[in-house]
C-alpha positions, -999 to 999 in steps of 0.1 A, spaced: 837 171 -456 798 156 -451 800 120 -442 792 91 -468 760 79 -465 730 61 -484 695 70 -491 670 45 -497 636 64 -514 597 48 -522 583 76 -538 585 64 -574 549 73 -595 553 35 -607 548 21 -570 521 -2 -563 519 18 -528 511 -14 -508 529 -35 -486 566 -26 -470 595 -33 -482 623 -44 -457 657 -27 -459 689 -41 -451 727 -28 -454 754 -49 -450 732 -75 -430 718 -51 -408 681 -46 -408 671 -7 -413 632 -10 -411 604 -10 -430 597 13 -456 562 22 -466 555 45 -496 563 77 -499 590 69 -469 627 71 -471 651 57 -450 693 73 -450 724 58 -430 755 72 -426 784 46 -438 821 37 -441 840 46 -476 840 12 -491 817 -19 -506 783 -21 -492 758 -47 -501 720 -36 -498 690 -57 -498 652 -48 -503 622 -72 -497 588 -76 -498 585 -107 -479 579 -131 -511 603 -111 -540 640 -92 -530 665 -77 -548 702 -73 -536 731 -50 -553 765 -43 -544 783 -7 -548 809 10 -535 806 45 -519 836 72 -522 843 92 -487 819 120 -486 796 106 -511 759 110 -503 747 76 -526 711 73 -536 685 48 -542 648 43 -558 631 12 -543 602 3 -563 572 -25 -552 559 -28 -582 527 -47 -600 532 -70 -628 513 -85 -653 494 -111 -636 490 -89 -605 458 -77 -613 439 -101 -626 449 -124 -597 439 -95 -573 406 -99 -584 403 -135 -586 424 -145 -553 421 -107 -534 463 -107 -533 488 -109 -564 527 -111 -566 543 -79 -566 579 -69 -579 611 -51 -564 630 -29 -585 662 -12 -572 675 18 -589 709 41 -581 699 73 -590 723 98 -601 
């Protein structure tokens, strides 16, 4: 049997494609991840809590991983609505982190 582990993806089409998004597990840090980066651990059967940042915005879920279970995630920095036109005013705007489980 593979061991459990958990994969943390910033491919997404939707990405903003700036900025890194820090990833932590269980309190540990796991780096930075960049677009088009992923980042995998191997873990324990059990609860895990993971956390992504993008040093203003972060988003944090819980789940549980089954032994052998390879779990997946989509980590998104996103633009929203007042991103742009504060880009072009200020030369920065807030971005957004969205946190999917994929399937």
């Amino acid at each position: 049997m593979h061991p459990s582990s958990v994969t943390i993806s910033r491919t997404d089409a939707s990405d903003f494609g700036d900025r890194q998004l820090i990833i932590t597990l269980d309190n540990e840090r796991l780096g930075d991840l960049m677009f088009g980066q992923s980042i995998s651990r191997d873990v324990a059967p059990g609860p895990h809590t993971l956390r992504v940042s993008n040093t203003l915005v972060w988003k944090t879920v819980t789940f549980d991983v089954k032994p052998g279970e390879q779990v997946r995630f989509q980590a998104i920095n996103r633009a929203g609505k007042l991103t742009f036109p504060l880009l072009v005013v200020f030369g920065a705007g807030p971005l957004y982190v969205t946190l999917k489980r994929l399937a």
